[in-house]
N, C-alpha and C positions, 0 to 999 in steps of 0.2 A: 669669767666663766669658771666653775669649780668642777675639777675633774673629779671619776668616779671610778677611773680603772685603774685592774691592780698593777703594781708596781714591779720593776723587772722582768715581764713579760715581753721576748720580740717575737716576732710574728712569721717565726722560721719554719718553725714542730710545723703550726696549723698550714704551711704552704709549700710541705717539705714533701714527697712522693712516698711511698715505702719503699720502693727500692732503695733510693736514697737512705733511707732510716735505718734500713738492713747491714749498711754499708758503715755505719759510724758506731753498731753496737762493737763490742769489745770482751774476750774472753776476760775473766779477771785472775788477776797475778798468783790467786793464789792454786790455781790448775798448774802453774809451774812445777817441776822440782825445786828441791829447797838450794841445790846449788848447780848454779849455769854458768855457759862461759860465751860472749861473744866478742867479735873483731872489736863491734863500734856497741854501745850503748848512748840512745838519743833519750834526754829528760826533758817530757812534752810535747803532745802529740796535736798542736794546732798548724798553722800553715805551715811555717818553720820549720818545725817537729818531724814532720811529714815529708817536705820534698828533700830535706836531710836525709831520712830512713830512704827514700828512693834512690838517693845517688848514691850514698853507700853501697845497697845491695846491686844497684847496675853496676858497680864496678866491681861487683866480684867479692863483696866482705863480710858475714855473719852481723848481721844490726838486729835489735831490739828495741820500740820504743817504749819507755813507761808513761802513761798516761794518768796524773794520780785521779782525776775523775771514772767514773764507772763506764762513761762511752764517750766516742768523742763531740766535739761542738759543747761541750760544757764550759767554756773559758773565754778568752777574750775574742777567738777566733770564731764560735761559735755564734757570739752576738755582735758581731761586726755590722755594718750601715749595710753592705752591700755592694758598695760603690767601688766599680774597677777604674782605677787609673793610675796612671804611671807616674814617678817622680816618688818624692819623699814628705816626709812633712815640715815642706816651708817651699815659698818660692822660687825658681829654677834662679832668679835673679839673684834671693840671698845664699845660693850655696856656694859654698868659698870655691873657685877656682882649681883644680887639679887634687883636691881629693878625693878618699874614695867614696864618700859621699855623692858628688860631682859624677861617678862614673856610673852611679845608682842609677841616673836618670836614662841613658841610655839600654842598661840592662832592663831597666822595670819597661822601658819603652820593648822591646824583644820580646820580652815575657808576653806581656797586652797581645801580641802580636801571635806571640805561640797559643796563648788561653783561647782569645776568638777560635785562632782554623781550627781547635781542639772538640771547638764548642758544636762547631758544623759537622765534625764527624758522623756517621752511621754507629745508632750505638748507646752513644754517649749517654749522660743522663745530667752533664754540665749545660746550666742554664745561666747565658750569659744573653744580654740584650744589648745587642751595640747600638745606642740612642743618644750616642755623643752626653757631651758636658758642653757644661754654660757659667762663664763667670762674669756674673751683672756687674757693670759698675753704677750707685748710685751717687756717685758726687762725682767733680770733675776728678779730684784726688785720684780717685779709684781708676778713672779711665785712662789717667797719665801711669800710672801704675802697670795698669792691663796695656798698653800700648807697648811697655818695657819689655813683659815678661813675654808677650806674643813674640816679638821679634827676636830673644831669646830664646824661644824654645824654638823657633825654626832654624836659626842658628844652628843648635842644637840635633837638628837631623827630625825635628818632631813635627805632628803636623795641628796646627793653630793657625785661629785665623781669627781677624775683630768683623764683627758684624755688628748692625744699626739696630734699633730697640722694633724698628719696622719688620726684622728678619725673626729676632727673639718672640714677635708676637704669630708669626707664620711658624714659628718651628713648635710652640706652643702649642699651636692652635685654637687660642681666645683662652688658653685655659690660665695663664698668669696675669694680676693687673703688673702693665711693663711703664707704668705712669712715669716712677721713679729712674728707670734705666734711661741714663745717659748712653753707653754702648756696651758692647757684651764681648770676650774671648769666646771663641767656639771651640772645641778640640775634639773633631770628629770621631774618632777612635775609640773614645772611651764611654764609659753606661753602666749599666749594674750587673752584678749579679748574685746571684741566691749562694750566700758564704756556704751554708749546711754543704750543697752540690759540689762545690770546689772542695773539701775537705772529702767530702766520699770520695770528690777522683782521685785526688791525692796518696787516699790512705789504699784505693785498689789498685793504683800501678804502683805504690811500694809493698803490696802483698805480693803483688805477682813478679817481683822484680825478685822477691825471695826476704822478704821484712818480717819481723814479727811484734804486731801490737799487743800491749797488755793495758786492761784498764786498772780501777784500784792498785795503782801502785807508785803511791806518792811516796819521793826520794828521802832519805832522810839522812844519809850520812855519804859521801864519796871518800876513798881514803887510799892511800896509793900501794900496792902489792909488789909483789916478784914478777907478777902475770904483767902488771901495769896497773889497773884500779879493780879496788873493789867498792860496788855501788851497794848499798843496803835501803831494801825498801821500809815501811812501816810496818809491813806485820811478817816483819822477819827474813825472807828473800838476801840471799847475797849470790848478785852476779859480777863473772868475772868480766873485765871487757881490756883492750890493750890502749882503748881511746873512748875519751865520752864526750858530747857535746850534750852545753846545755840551750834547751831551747824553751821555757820556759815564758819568754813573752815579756811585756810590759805590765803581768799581775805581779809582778813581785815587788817591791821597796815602793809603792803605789806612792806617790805624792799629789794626784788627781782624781778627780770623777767625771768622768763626760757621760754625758747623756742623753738618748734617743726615742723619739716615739713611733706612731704608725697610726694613720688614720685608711680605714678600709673606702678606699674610694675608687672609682676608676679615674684612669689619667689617660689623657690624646695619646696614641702608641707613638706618635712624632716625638711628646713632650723630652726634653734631653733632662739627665741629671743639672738641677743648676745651684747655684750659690752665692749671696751678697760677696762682691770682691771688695767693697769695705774692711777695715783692718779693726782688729778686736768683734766683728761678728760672728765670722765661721758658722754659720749655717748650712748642712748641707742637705739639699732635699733632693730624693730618690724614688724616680717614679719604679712602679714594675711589683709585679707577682700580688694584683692585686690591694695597691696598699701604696699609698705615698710614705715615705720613709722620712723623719729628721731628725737627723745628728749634728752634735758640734755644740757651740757657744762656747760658753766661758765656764772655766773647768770648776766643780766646787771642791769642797773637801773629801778628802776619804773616808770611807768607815765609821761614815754618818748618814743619815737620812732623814736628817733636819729639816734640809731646805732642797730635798727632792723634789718634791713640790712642788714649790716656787719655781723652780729652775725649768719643769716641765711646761707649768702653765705661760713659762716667757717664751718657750719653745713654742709652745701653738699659739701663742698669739702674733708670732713674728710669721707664722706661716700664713694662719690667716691675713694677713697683710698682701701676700703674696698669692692667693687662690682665695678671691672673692666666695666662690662654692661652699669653702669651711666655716664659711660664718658664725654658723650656729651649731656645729658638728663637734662631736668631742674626738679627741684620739680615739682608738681603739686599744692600743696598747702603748705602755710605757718601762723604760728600762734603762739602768746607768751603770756601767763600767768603771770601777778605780783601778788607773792604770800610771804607770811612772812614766810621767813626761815633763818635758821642761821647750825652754824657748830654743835654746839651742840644741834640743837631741838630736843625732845623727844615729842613721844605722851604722852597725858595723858587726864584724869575728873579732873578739878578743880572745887571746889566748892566756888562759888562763896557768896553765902548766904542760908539761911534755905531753902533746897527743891529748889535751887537754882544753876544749873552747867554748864559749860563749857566742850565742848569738843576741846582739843587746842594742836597746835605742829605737825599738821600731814606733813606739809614740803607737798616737792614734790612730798611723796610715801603714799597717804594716802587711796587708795582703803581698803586694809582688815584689816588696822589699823582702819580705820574710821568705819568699817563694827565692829568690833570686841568689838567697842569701844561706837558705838553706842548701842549696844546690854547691855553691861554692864551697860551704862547711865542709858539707861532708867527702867531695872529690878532693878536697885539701885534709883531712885528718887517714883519708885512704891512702893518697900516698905517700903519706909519712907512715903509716903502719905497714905496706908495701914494699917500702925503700927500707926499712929495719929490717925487715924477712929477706927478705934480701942479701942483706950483708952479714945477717945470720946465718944464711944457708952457705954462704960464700967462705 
């Protein structure tokens, strides 16, 4: 079947509210003065970006973030699958032992936990569906696999459980052929939700925490001062700041492409997020907001769009595989991200130089890694700018 839609379109804008839309516009940098000074300067305003600029400004420190897109959701954050869950990208089994990788899993697990009750608020405009996840095994391999990792993440404090292809076709509800599921992880907790929405909350409780976003203002030089840095934008801006984190994402030094479509379908409200737990597939399919969502596979090259294509059209036919209904149905939308990842990325803070950090390695799963990670950033670049004023005043 030869697709007909266009290319890098996800299906966020057409299922995104306007308040929400309201909420990710962005004054641009050049409304500034030509010379500023803050505590903290953050470079990049996606998920990262974001609860950084909040914990900063809740503790009390002058933050700006520069955004070099014109609003936000323009980047990698912006066209994310959707899919909340906890952990990092790879399984709880392969993370080494006592690092801080290892500790991700329990923080990203807290996070999931804070996003939901967030999500129930009065108010809110965070749209989160907890419709659990599913990870199919179709070979015995896969289910001796899922047998490991279930009983490690409860270990773990997390909550997993294996269920029978008989359960997988009830939580379904007829909607997947389960011909090929030997058995299934279930991980009640986790489901989608609408990336655009989590980026509005984000960017409004670091406004009101006392943040200031700027859009068009891609960095172009850092350079270190008497103040601490100075950041210079591209069309001239130099602000001062005593610390900068860069949060910038997985688009930069791209060594990948991943890629996702959306077919406009309705799906059983029971249906959970699910995914082949075969090894080298990585499918992951995400029902909600109208639209079955698929992301993942095998990553192509960057900075091409050769074999877009190709990579799309294996993408819906491994789906149809999986949802009898798509048979004859094309996507409705399609779209691919070149992003730096590798086998072994881990998240983590590198420090780059004095009051000086990185947020780096979030791969393709960086929602509550970057959420988790941004929050650490920036309570740690605060009080090291805190502790200096300090013994300056002293």
């Amino acid at each position: 079947m030869t697709m007909k839609v266009p290319m890098n379109a996800a299906p966020w804008r057409d299922t995104c509210p306007e308040v929400v839309l309201s909420h990710l516009q962005l004054p641009a940098i050049d409304k500034m003065p030509d010379q500023l000074s803050y505590d903290v300067v953050i470079i990049g305003g996606g998920f990262a970006g974001l609860s950084t600029a909040g914990a900063v400004a809740r503790a009390g420190a002058s933050v700006v973030v520069l955004e070099a897109a014109p609003e936000l959701a323009c980047g990698a954050s912006g066209r994310n699958a959707g899919i909340l869950c906890a952990g990092i990208n790879m399984p709880i089994t392969y993370t080494p032992k006592g690092s801080p990788a290892a500790a991700l899993w329990s923080a990203t697990q807290e996070m999931l936990y804070s996003v939901l009750a967030e999500a129930k608020e009065s108010g809110t405009f965070l749209n989160v569906m907890r419709i659990g996840a599913m990870a199919l095994a179709t070979s015995k391999t896969a289910a001796k696999r899922l047998e490991r990792e279930t009983k490690a993440r409860i270990a773990a404090g997390m909550s997993a459980e294996l269920i029978s292809k008989q359960d997988v076709d009830k939580l379904a509800a007829g909607y997947l052929d389960v011909t090929r599921v030997h058995q299934a992880m279930l991980l009640p907790d986790e489901g989608a939700i609408h990336p655009w929405t989590l980026l509005a909350t984000l960017a409004n409780k670091a406004r009101k925490a006392g943040a200031q976003i700027y859009g068009n203002a891609r960095v172009v030089s850092k350079e270190k001062s008497a103040a601490g840095w100075t950041i210079t934008t591209e069309n001239g801006k130099r602000i001062q700041c005593r610390g900068v984190i860069s949060a910038v994402g997985p688009t930069v030094d791209t060594t990948g492409r991943i890629f996702a479509l959306a077919f406009k379908t309705e799906v059983p409200d029971t249906c959970p997020v699910w995914w082949d737990a075969n090894p080298y597939i990585y499918y992951d399919y995400r029902p909600g907001n109208g639209c079955l969502t698929v992301s993942g596979g095998r990553y192509g090259a960057p900075d091409t769009d050769k074999l877009d294509k190709s990579y799309h059209e294996k993408m819906a036919a491994a789906t149809r595989q999986w949802v009898p209904s798509l048979a004859h149905v094309e996507p409705d939308y399609c779209w691919a991200v070149d992003l730096h990842v590798a086998a072994d990325l881990l998240p983590e803070i590198a420090e780059r130089d004095e009051n000086s950090l990185s947020i780096q390695g979030l791969g393709a799963l960086g929602v509550l890694p970057g959420i988790v990670l941004g929050q650490q950033a920036g309570d740690r670049i605060t009080r090291a700018i805190l502790a200096k004023s300090s013994m300056v005043s002293t």
